[in-house]
N, CA, C and O atoms as a GROMACS GRO file, in nm:
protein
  552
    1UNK      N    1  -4.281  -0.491   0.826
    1UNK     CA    2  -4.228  -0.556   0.943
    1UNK      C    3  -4.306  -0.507   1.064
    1UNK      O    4  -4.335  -0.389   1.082
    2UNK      N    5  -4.341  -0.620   1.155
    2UNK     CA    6  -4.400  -0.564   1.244
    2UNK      C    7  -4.336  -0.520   1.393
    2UNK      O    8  -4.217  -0.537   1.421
    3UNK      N    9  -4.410  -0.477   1.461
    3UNK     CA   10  -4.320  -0.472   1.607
    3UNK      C   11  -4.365  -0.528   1.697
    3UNK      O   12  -4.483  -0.561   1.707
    4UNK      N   13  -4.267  -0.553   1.787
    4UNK     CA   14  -4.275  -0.666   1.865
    4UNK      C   15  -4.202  -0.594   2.002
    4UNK      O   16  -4.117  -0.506   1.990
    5UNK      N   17  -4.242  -0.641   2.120
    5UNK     CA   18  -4.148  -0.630   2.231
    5UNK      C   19  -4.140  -0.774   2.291
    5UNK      O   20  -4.209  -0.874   2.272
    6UNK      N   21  -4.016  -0.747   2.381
    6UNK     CA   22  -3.972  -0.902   2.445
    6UNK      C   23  -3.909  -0.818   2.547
    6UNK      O   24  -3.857  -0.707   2.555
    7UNK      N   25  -3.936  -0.916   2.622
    7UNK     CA   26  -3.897  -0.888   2.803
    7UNK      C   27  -3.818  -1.002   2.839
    7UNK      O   28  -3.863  -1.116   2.847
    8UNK      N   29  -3.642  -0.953   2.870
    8UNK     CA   30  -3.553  -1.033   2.890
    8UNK      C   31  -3.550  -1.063   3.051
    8UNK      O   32  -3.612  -0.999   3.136
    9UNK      N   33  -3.456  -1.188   3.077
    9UNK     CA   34  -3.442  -1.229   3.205
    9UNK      C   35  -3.283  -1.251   3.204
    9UNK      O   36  -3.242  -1.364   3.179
   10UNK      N   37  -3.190  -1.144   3.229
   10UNK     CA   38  -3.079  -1.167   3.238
   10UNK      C   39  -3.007  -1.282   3.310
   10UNK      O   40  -3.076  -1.343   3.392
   11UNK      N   41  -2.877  -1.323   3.293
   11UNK     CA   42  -2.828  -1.459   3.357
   11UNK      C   43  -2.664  -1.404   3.376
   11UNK      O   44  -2.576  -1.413   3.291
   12UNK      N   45  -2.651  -1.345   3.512
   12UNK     CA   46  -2.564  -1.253   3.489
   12UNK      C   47  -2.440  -1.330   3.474
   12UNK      O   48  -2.358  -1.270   3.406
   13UNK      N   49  -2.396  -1.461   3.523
   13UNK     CA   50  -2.308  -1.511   3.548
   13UNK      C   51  -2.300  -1.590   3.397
   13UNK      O   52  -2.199  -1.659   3.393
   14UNK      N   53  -2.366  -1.598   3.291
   14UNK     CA   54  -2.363  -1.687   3.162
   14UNK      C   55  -2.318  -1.496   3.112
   14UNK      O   56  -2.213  -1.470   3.052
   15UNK      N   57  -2.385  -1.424   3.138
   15UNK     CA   58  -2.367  -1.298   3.040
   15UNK      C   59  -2.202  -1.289   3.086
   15UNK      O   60  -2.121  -1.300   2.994
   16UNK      N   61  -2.157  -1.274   3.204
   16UNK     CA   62  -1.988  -1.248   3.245
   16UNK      C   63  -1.892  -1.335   3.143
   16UNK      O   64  -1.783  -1.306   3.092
   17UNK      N   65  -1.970  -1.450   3.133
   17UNK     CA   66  -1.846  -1.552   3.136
   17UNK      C   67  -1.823  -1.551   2.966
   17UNK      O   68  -1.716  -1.534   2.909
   18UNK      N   69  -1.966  -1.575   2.899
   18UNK     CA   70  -1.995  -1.582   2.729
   18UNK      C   71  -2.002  -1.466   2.666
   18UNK      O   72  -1.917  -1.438   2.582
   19UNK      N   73  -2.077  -1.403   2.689
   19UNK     CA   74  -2.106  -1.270   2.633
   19UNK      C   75  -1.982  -1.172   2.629
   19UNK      O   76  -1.939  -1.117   2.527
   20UNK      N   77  -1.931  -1.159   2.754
   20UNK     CA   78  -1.812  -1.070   2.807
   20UNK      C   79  -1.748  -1.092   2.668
   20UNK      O   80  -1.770  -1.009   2.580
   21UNK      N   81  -1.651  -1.224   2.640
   21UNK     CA   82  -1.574  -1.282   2.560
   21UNK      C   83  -1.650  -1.295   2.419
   21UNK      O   84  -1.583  -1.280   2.317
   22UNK      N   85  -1.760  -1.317   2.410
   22UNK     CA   86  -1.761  -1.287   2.212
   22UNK      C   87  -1.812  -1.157   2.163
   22UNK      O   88  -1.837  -1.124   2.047
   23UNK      N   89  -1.826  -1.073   2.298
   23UNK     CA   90  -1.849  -0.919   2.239
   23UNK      C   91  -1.691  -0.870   2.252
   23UNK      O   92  -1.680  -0.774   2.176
   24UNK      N   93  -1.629  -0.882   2.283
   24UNK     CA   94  -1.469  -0.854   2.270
   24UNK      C   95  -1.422  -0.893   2.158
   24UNK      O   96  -1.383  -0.812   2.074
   25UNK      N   97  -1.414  -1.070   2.131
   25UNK     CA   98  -1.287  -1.112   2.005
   25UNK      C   99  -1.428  -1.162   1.894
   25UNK      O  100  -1.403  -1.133   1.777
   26UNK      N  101  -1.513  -1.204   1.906
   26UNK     CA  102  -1.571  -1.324   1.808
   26UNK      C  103  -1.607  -1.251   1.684
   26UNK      O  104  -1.682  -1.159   1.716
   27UNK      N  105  -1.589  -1.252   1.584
   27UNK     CA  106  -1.638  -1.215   1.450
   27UNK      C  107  -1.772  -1.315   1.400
   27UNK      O  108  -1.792  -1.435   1.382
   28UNK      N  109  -1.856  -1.176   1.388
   28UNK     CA  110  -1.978  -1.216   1.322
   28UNK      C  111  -2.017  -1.230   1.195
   28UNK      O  112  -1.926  -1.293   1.142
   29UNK      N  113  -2.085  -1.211   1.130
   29UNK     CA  114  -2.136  -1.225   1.005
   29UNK      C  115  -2.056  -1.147   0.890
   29UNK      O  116  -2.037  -1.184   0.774
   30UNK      N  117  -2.011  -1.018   0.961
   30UNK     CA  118  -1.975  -0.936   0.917
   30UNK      C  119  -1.814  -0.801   0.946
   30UNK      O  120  -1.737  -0.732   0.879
   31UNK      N  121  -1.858  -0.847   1.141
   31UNK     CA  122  -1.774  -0.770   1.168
   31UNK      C  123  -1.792  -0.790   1.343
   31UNK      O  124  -1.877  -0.861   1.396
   32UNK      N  125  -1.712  -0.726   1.397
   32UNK     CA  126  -1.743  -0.732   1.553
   32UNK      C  127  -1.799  -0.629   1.618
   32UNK      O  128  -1.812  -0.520   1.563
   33UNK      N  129  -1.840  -0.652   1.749
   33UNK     CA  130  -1.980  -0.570   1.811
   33UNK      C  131  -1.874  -0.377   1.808
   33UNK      O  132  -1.919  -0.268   1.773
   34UNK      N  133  -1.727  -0.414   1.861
   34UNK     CA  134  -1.677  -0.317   1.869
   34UNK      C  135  -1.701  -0.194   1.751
   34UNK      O  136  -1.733  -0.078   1.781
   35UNK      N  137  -1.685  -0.231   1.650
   35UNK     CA  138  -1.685  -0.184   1.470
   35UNK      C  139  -1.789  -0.157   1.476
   35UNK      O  140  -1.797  -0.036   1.454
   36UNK      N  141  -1.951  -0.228   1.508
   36UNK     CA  142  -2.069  -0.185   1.525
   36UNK      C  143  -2.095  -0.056   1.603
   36UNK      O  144  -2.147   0.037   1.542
   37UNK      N  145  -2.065  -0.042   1.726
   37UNK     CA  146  -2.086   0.042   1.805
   37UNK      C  147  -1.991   0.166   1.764
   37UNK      O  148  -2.051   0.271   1.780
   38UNK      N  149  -1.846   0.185   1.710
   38UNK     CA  150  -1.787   0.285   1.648
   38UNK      C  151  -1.828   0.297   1.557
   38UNK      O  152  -1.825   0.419   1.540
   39UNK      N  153  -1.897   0.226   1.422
   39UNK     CA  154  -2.006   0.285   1.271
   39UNK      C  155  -2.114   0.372   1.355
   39UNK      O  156  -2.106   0.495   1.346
   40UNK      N  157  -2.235   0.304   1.450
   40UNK     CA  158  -2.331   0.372   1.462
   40UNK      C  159  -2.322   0.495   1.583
   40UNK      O  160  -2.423   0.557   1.616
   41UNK      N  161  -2.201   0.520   1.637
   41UNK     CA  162  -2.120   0.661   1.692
   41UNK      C  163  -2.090   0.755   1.585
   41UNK      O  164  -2.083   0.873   1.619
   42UNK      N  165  -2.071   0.725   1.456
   42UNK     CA  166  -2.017   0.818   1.331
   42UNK      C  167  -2.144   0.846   1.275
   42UNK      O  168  -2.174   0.954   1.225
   43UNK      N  169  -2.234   0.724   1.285
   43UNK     CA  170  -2.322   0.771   1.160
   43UNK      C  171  -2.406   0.829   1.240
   43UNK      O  172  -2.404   0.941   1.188
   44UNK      N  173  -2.510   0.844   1.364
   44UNK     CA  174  -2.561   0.929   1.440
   44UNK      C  175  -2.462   1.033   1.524
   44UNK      O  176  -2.499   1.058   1.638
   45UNK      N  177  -2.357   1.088   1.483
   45UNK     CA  178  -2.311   1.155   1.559
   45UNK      C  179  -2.399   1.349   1.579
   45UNK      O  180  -2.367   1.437   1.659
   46UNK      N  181  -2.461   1.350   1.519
   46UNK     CA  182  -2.550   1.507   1.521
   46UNK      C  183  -2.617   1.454   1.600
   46UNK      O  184  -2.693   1.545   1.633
   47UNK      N  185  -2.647   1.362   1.661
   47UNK     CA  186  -2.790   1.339   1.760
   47UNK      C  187  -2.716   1.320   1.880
   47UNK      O  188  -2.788   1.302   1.979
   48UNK      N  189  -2.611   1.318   1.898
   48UNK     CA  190  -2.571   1.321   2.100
   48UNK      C  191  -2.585   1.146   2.101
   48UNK      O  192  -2.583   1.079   2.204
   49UNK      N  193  -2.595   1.101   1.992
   49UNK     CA  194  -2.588   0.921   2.028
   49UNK      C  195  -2.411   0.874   2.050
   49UNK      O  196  -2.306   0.895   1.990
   50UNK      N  197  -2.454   0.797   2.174
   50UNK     CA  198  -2.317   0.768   2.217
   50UNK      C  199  -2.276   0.678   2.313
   50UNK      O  200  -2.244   0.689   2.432
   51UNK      N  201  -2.282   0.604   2.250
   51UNK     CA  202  -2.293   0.410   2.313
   51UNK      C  203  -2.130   0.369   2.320
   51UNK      O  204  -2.055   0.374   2.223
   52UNK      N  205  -2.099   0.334   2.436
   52UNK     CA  206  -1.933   0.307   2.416
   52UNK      C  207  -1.936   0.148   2.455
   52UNK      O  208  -1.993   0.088   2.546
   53UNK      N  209  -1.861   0.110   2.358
   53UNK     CA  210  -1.810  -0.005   2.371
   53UNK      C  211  -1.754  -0.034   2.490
   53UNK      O  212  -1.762  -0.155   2.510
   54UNK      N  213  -1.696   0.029   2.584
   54UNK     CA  214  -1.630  -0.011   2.690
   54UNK      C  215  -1.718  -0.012   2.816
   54UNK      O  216  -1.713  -0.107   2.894
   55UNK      N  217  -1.803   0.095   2.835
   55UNK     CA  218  -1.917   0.098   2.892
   55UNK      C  219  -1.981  -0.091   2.894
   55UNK      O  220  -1.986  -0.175   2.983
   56UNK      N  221  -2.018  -0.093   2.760
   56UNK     CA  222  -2.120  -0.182   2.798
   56UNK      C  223  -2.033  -0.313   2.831
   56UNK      O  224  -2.076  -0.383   2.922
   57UNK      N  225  -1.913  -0.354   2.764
   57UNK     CA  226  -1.825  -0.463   2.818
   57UNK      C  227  -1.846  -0.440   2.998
   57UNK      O  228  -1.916  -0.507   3.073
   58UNK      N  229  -1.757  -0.319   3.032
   58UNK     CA  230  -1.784  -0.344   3.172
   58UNK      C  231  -1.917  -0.389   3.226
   58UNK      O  232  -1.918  -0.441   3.338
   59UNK      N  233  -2.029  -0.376   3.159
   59UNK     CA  234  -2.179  -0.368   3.261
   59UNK      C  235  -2.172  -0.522   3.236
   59UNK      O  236  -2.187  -0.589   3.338
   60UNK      N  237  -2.150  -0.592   3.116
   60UNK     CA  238  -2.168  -0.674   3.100
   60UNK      C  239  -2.127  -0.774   3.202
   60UNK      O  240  -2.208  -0.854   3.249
   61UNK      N  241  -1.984  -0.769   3.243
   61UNK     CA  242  -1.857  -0.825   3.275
   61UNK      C  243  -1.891  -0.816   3.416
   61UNK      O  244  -1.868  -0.907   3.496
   62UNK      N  245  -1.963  -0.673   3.455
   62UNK     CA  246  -1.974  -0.664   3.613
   62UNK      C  247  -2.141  -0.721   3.660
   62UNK      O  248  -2.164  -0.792   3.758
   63UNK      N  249  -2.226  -0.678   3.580
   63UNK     CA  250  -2.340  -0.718   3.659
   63UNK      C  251  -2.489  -0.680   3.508
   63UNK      O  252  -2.552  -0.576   3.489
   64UNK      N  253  -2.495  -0.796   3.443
   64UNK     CA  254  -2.579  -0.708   3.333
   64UNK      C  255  -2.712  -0.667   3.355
   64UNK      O  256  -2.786  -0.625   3.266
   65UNK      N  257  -2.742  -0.680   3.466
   65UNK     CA  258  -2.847  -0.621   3.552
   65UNK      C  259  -2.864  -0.463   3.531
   65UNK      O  260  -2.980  -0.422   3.532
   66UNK      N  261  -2.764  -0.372   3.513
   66UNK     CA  262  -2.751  -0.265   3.497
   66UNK      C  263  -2.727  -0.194   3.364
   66UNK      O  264  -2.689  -0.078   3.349
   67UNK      N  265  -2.767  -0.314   3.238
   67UNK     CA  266  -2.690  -0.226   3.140
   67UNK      C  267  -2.831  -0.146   3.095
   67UNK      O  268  -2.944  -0.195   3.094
   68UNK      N  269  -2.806  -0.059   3.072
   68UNK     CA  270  -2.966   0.084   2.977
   68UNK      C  271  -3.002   0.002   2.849
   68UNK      O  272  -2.962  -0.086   2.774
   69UNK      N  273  -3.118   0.101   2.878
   69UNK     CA  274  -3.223   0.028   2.784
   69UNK      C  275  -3.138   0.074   2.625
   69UNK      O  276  -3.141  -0.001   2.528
   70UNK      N  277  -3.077   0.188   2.622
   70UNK     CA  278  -3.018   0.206   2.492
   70UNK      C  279  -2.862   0.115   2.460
   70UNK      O  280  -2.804   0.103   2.352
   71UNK      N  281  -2.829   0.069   2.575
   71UNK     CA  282  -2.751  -0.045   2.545
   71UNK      C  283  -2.765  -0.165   2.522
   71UNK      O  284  -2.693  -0.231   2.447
   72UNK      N  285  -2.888  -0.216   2.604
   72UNK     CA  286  -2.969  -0.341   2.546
   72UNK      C  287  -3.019  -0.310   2.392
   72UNK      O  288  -2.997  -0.397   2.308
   73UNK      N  289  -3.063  -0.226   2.364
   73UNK     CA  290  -3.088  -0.212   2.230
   73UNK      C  291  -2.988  -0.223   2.116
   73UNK      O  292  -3.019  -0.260   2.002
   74UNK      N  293  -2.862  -0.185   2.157
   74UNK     CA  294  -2.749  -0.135   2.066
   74UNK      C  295  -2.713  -0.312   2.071
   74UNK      O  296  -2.682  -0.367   1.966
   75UNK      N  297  -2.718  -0.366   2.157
   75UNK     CA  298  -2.658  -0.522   2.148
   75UNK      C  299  -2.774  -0.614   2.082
   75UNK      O  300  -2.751  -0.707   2.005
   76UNK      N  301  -2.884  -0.579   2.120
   76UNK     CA  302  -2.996  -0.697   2.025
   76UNK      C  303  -2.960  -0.610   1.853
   76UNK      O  304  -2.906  -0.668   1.759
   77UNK      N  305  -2.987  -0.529   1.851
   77UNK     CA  306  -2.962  -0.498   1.701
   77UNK      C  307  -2.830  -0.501   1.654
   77UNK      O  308  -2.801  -0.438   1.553
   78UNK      N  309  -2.740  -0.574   1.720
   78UNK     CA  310  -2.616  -0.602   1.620
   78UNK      C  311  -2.615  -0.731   1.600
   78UNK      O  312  -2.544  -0.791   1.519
   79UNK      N  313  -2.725  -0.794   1.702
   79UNK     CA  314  -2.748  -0.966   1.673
   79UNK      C  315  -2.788  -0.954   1.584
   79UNK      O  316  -2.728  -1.010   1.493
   80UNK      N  317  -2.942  -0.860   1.540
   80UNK     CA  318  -3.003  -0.879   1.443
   80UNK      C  319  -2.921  -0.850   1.306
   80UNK      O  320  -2.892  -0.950   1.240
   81UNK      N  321  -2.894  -0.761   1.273
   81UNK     CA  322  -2.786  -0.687   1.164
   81UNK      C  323  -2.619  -0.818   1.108
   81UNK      O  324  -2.541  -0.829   1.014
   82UNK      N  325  -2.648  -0.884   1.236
   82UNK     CA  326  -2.517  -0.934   1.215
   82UNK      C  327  -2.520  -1.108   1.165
   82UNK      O  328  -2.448  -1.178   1.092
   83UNK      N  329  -2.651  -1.134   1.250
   83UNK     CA  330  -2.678  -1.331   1.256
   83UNK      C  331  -2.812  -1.311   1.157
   83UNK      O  332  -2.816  -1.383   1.057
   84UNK      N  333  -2.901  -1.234   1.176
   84UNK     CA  334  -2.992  -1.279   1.092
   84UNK      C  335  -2.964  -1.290   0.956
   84UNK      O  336  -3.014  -1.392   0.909
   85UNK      N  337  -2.886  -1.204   0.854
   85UNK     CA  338  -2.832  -1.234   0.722
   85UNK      C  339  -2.802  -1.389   0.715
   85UNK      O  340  -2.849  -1.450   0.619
   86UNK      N  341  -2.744  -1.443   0.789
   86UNK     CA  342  -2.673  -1.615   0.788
   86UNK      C  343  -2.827  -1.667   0.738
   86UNK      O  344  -2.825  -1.764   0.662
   87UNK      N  345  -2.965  -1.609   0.776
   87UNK     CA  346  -3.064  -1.704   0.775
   87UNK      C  347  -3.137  -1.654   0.636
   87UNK      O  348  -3.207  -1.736   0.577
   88UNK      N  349  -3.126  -1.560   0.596
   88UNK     CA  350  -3.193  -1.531   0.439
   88UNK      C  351  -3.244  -1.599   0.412
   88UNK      O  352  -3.358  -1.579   0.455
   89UNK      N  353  -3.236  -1.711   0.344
   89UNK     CA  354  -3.345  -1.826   0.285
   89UNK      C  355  -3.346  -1.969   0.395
   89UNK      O  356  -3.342  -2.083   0.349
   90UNK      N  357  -3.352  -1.945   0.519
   90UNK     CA  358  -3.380  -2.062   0.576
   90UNK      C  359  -3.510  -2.021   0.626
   90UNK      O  360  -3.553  -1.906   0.622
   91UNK      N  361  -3.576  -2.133   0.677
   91UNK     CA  362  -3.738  -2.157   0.766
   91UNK      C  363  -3.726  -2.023   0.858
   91UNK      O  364  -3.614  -1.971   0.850
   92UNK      N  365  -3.798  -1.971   0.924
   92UNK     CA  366  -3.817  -1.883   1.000
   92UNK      C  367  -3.814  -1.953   1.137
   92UNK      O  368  -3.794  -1.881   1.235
   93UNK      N  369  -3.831  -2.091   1.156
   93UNK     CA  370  -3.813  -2.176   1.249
   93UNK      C  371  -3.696  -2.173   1.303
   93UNK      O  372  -3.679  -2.115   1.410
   94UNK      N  373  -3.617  -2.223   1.251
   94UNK     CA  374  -3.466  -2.223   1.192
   94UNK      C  375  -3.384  -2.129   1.264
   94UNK      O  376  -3.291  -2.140   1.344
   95UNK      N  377  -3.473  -1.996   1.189
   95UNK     CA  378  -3.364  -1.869   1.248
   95UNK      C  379  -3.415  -1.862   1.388
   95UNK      O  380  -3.328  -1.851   1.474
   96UNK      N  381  -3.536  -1.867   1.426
   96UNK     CA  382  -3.609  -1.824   1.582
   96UNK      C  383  -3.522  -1.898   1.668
   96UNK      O  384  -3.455  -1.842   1.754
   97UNK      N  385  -3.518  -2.069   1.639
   97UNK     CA  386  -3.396  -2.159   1.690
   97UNK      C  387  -3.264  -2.082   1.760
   97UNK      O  388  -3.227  -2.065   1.876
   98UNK      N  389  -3.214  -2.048   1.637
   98UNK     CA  390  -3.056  -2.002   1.666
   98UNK      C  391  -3.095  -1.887   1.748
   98UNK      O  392  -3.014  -1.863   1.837
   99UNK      N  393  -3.181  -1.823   1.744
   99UNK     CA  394  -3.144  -1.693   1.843
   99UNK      C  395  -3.195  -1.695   1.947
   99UNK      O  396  -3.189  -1.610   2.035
  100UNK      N  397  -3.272  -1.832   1.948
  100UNK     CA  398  -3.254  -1.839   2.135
  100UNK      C  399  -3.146  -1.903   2.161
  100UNK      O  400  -3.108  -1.861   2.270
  101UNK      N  401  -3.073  -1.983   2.122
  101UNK     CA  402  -2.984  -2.041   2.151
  101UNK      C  403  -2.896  -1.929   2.211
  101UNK      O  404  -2.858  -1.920   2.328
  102UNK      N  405  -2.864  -1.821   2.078
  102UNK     CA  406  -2.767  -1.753   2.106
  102UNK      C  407  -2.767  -1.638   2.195
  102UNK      O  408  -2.680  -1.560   2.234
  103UNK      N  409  -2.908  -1.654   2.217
  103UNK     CA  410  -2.976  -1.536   2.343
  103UNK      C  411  -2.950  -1.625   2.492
  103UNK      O  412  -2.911  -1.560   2.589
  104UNK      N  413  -2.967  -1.737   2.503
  104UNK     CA  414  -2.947  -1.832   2.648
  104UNK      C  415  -2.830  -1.854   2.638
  104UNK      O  416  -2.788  -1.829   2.751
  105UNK      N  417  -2.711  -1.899   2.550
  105UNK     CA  418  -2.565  -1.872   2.569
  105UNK      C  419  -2.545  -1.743   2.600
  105UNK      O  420  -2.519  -1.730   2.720
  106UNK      N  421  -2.548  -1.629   2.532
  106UNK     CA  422  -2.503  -1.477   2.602
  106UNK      C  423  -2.569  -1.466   2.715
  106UNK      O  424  -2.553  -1.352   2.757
  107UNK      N  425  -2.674  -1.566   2.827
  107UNK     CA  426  -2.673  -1.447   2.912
  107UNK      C  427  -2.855  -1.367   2.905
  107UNK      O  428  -2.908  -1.310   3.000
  108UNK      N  429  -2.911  -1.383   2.784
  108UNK     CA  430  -3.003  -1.241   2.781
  108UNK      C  431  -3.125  -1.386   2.734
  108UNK      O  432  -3.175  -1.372   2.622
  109UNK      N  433  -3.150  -1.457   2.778
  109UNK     CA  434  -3.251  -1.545   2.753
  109UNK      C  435  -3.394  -1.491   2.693
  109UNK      O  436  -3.413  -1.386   2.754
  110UNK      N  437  -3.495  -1.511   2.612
  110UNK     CA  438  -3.583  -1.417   2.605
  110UNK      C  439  -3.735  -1.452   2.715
  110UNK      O  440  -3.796  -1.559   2.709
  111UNK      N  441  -3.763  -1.369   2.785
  111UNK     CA  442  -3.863  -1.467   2.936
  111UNK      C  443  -3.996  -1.461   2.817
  111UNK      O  444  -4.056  -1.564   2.785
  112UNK      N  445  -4.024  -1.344   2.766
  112UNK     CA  446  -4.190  -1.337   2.706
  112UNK      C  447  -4.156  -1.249   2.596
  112UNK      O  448  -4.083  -1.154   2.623
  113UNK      N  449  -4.203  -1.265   2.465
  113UNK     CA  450  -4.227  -1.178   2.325
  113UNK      C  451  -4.357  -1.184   2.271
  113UNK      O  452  -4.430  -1.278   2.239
  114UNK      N  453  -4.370  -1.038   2.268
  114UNK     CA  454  -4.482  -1.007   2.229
  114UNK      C  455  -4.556  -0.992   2.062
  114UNK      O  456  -4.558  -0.871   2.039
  115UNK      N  457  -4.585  -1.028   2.004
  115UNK     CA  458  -4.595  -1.006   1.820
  115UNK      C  459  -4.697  -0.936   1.802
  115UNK      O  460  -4.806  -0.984   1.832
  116UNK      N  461  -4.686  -0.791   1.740
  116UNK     CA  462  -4.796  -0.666   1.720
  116UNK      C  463  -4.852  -0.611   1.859
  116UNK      O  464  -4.970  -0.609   1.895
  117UNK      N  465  -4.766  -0.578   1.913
  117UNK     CA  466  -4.822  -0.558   2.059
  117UNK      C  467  -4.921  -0.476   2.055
  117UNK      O  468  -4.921  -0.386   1.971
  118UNK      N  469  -5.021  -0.492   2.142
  118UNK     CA  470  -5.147  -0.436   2.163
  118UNK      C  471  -5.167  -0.416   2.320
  118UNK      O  472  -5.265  -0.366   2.376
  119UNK      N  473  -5.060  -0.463   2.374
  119UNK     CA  474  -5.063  -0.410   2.550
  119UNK      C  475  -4.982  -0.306   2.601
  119UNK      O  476  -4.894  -0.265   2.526
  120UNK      N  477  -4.989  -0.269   2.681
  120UNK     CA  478  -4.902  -0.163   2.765
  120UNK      C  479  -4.827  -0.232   2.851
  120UNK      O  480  -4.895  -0.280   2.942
  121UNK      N  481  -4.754  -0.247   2.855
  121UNK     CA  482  -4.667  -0.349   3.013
  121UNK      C  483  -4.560  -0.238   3.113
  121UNK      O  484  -4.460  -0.169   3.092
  122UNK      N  485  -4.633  -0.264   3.208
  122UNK     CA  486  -4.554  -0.214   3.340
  122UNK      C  487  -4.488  -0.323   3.411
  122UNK      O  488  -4.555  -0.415   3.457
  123UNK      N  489  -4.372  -0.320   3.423
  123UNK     CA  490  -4.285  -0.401   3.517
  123UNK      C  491  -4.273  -0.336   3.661
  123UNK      O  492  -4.296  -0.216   3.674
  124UNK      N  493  -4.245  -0.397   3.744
  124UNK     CA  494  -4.280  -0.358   3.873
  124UNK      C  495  -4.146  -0.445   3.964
  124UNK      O  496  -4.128  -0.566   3.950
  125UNK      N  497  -4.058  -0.356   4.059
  125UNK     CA  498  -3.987  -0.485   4.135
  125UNK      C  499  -3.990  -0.471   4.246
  125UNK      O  500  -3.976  -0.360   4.298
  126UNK      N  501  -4.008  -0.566   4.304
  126UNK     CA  502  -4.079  -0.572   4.455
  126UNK      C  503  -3.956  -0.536   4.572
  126UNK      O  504  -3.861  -0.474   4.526
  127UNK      N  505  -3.950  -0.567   4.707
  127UNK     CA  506  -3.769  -0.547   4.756
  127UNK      C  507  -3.694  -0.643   4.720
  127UNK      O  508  -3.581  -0.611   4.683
  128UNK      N  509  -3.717  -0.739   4.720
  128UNK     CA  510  -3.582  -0.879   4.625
  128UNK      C  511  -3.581  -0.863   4.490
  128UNK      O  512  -3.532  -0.955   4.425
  129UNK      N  513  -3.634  -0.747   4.418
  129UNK     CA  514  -3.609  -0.723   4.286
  129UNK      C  515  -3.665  -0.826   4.161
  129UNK      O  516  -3.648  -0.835   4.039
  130UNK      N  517  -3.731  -0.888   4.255
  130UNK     CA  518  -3.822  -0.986   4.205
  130UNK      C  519  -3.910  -0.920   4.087
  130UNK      O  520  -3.998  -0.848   4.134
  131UNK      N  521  -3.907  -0.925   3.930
  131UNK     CA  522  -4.023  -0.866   3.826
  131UNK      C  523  -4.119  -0.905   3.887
  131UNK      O  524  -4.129  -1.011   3.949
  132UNK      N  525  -4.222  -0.797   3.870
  132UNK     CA  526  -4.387  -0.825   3.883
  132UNK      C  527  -4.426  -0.778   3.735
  132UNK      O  528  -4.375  -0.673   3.698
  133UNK      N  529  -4.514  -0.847   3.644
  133UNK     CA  530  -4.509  -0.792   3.494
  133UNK      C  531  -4.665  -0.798   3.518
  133UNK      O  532  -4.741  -0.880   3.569
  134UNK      N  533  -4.680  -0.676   3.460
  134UNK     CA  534  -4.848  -0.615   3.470
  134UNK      C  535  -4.894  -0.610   3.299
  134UNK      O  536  -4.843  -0.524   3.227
  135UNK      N  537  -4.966  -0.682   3.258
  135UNK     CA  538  -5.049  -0.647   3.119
  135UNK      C  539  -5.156  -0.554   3.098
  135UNK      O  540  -5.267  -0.568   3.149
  136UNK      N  541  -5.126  -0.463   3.026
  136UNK     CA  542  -5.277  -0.402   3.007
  136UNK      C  543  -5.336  -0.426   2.874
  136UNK      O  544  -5.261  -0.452   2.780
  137UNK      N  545  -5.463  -0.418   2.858
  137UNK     CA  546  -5.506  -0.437   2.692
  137UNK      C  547  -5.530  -0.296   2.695
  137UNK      O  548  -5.594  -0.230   2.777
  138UNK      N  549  -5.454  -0.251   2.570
  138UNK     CA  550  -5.451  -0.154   2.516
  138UNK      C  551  -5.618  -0.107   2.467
  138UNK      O  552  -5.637  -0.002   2.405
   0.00000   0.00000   0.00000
């Protein structure tokens, strides 16, 4: 598997309204984001990992402009863990489909993804907080 980065463009008022509400009640594939975030509190607990569910509801709910990079992480990997199984044997088309969909309904749209990254990227925000995205070739 390779790695990849993607640089989101939050939508704070789609993240309040959608996101808020199916990271609370909606059952996924498997289970809900809550159950996610209390498994991976137990199972890294020797490492000081410690992502609270309530934390990130509020950031969400108030302004997702502010949520950490280890909370953005903890929420794309329960998409992944949770929606990608549904796609097992479909097109890879297919699945890319649904998860923008389900990335521009929550809120977390994806602006640019990178496949085998080979750049360095510095983001930069100007005084209106405006991104400035800098490429380097590695």
């Amino acid at each position: 598997m390779g790695r990849h980065t993607s640089i989101y463009m939050f939508n704070k008022e789609k993240a309040a309204a959608n996101l808020y509400e199916d990271l609370q009640h909606r059952i996924y594939h498997a289970g809900t984001f809550k159950k996610f975030i209390e498994d991976r509190n137990k199972e890294f607990s020797d490492y000081h990992y410690n992502i609270s569910f309530d934390t990130i509801l509020e950031t969400v709910k108030n302004n997702i402009n502010m949520i950490t990079p280890d909370e953005l992480f903890a929420l794309t990997l329960f998409f992944d863990e949770e929606v990608y199984p549904q796609f097992y044997n479909a097109p890879l088309s297919e699945r890319d489909q649904y998860f923008e969909k389900l990335y521009d309904h929550s809120g977390l749209p994806c602006f640019m993804k990178f496949q085998q990254v080979q750049y360095v990227i510095r983001i930069c925000f100007n005084m209106q907080t405006i991104p400035t995205i800098f490429l380097l070739m590695k």
